[in-house]
VOSE-707129 format. One record per residue (C-alpha): x, y, z. Coordinates in steps of 0.001 Angstrom, whole numbers, plus 500000, padded with zeros to 6 digits. Layout:
N
XYZ/...
// end
This chain:
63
765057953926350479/766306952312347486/769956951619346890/771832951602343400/774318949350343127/778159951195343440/779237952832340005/782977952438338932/785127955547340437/785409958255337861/781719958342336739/780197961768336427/776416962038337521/774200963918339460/772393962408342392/769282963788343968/768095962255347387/764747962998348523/762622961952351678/761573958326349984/763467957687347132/766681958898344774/767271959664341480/770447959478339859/771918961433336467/774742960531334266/776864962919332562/779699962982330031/782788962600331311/783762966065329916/780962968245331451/780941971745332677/780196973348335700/777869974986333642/776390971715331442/775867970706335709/774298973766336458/772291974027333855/770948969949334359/770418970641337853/767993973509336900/766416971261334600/765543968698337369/764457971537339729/761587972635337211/760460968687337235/760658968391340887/757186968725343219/759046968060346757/762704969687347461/765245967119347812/767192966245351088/770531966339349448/772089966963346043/775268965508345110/777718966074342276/780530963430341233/782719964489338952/785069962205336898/788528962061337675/791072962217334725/793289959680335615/790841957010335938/
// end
């Protein structure tokens, strides 16, 4: 599996993890649940295989 090198604490991104690989999503710092929600229904209409896991960082404000 591939591995992306470690992104400063405080980004915001999505990351989807599948069987064989990863794909990974940067967002503004000042998105919304529902800018999130409405990304991660973007990817699912791209995506042929359902991914393992799906996780959301958010940034922190006092970074």
């Amino acid at each position: 599996m591939q591995q992306n090198a470690i992104e400063r604490l405080g980004a915001t991104r999505i990351q989807v993890v599948f069987h064989d690989r990863e794909a990974s999503f940067r967002l503004s710092g000042d998105a919304t649940l529902e800018h999130i929600a409405s990304t991660l229904g973007e990817i699912s209409k791209n995506c042929v295989e359902r991914p393992v896991a799906v996780y959301v960082t958010l940034k922190r404000h006092d970074c």
